[in-house]
N, C-alpha and C positions, 0 to 999 in steps of 0.2 A: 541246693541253694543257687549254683549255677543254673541251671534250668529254669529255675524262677527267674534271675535276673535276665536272661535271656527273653524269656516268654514276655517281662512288662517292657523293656526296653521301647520295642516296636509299638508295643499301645503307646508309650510317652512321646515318644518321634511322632505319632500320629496324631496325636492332638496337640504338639505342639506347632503342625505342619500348617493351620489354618490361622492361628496366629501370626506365625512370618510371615504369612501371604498378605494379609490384613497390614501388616506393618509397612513389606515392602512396595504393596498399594500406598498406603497413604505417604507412604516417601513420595513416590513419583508425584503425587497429585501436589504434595507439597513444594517440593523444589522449586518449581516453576514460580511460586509466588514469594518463594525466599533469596529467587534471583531477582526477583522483580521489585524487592520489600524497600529497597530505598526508593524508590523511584516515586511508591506509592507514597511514602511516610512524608518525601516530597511536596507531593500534590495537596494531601491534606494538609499540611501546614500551611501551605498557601491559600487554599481554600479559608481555614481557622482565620489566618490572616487580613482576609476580604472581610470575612465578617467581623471581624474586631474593628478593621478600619470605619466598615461603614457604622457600625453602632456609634464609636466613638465620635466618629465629627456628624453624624446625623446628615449624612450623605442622601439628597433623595431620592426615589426611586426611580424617577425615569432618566436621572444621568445613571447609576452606576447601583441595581437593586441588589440586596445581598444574597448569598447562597440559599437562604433559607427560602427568599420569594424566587428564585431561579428554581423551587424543587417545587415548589405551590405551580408555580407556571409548567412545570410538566404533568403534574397529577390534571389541572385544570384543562391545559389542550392539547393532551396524548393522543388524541383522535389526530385533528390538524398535523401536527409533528408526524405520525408514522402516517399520513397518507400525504405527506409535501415529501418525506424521506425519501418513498418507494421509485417516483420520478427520478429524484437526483441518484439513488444508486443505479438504476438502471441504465443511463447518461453515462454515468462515470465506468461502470463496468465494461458499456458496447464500449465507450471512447479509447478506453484499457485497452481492451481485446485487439481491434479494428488499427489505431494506433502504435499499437507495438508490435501487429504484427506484419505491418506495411515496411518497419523500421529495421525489421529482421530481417526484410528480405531484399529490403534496398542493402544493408551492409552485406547480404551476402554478395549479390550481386558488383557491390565496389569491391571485395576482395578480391573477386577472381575477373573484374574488368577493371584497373588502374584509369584507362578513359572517360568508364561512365562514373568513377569516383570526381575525378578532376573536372568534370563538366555539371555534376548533379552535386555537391557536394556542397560548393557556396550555395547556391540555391535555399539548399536544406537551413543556413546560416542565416540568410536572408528573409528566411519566414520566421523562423525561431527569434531574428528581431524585430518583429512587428508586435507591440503590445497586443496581447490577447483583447484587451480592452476596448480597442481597435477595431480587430477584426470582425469581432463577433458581431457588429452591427450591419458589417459586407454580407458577411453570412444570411443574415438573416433577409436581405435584401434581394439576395442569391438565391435560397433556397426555402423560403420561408419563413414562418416564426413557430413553427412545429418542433419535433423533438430532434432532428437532420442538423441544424447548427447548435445545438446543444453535444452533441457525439463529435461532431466535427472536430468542435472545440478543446472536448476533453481528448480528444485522440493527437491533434497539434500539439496540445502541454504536455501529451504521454511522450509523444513519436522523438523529441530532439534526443534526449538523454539515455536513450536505448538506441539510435542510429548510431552516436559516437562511442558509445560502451561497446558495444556489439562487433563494428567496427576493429576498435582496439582488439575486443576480447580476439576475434577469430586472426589476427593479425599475430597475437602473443605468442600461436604455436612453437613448440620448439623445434630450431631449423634442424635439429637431430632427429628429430622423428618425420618429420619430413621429408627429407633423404633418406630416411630408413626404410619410408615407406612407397619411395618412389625406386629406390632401390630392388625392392618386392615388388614393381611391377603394378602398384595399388594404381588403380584410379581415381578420376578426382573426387567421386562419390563414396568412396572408400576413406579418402584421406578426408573429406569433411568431415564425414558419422563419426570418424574412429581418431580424430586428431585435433581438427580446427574448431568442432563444438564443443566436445570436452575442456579445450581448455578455455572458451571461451563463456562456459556457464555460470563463474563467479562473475565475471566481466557484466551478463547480463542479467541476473541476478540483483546485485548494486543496483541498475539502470531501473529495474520492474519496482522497487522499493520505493523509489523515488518520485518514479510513475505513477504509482498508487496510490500515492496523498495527491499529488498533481492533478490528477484526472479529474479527484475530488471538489478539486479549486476549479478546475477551468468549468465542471460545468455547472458549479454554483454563479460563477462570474458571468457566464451566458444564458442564465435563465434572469440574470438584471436586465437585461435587454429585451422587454417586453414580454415576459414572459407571468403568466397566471398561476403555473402549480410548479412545486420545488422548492426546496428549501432556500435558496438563492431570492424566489419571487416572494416567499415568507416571511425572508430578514429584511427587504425593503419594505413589505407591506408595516412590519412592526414597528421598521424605525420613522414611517413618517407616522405612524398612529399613538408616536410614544407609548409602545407597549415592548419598554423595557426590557420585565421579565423573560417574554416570550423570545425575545431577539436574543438575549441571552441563552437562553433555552435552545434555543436555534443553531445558534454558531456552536454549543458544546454537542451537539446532535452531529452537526457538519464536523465536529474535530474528533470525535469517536468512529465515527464513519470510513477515515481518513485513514484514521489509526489501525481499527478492525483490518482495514486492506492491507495494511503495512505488514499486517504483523498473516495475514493469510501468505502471501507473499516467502516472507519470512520463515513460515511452515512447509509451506515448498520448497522451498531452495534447502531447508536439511535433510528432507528427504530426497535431492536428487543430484546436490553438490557435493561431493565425499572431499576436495580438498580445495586449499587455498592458493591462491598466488604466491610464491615464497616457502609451499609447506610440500614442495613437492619435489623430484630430482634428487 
């Protein structure tokens, strides 16, 4: 009788082996949407909300059309929509790229020069105060009305909030391991890899986040400025055409966009930030 139970044991462990795995799949796939499930439950209510308003007071279409003509205007110019998209991601991503990485190496450079901090540093402040709104028509003046001030753009709205995180971040080291490691004789390339970025990758991290959506905005906001293809040169074309829908359709295009980045972003930095400011020492 032992023998027996011995011998089916292993067949039952074995089929039940593809089940847990099925299971603890569909955990993983789930979680994520069960961390996310207010957020969503959220948005539809507000959505439900829209359209209840507009049925109720007979709201017209070209002030405020409802969810239901915003999903009509995507089925209807899905073509327009993904070929005005593919400009403005592309805008926003070099602007990302280009700008954040201009930003990192200016802060590197103020760390380990206190001089070129205090001389470049308002500078940085003083462009960061000029409305993007502003600029963007310098730009174009400057450099044409090609895709150069559109990247420009997005890379200025990236560059401020990543020069002062970055900044901070690689400043935050702790002055123990600093000494620890100048005590060992480290150099100063030794003491950035292994001190000064580490601790400053949640610092920039936050900054990229931020960035992400931003890039988004500045180079919708610089393709208003004479510009033909983009989601930017879209939402204007719709809203002097009173076509509601579409501009709707548009800006929720431009805020998924934003978001997608955000949340890419967001995907990185867990896989390469193991701790927190405050969760360490």
């Amino acid at each position: 009788m032992t023998d027996t139970l011995h011998s089916v044991a292993p067949t039952a462990r074995a089929g039940m082996e593809p089940a847990v795995r099925r299971a603890l799949r569909a955990n993983r796939l789930l979680a994520p949407v069960a961390d996310h499930m207010p957020a969503i439950l959220a948005i539809a209510g507000c959505v439900m909300l829209w359209q209840l308003v507009v049925w109720a007071f007979s709201v017209p279409t070209f002030m405020a059309p409802s969810p239901i003509a915003v999903l009509s205007a995507f089925r209807e110019n899905g073509v327009i929509l993904w070929n005005n998209l593919l400009p403005t991601l592309l805008e926003a991503a070099m602007g990302f790229v280009s700008g954040n990485l201009v930003a990192i190496l200016l802060a590197v450079w103020f760390v380990y020069s206190p001089l070129a901090e205090r001389a470049f540093y308002p500078i940085a402040v003083i462009i960061k105060s000029i409305p993007i709104i502003a600029l963007a028509p310098i730009l174009v003046l400057l450099v044409g009305n090609g895709i150069a001030p559109k990247i420009i753009i997005a890379g200025l709205i990236s560059f401020f909030p990543t020069l002062v995180n970055m900044v901070q971040g690689l400043k935050s080291a702790s002055p123990a391991m600093l000494d620890l490691m100048r005590v060992l004789s480290a150099s100063n390339a030794e003491i950035f890899w292994k001190v000064r970025l580490p601790a400053s990758l949640p610092f920039l991290f936050a900054a990229l986040k931020i960035a992400a959506t931003s890039s988004v905005m500045g180079a919708i906001v610089a393709e208003w400025i004479g510009s033909s293809y983009g989601l930017g040169a879209l939402i204007i074309e719709a809203t002097y055409n009173f076509r509601s829908p579409l501009l709707y359709a548009t800006v929720v295009i431009a805020a998924a966009l934003a978001v997608i980045l955000f949340f890419v972003v967001a995907i990185v930095e867990k896989k390469v930030v193991r701790w927190k400011p405050g969760n360490h020492g």
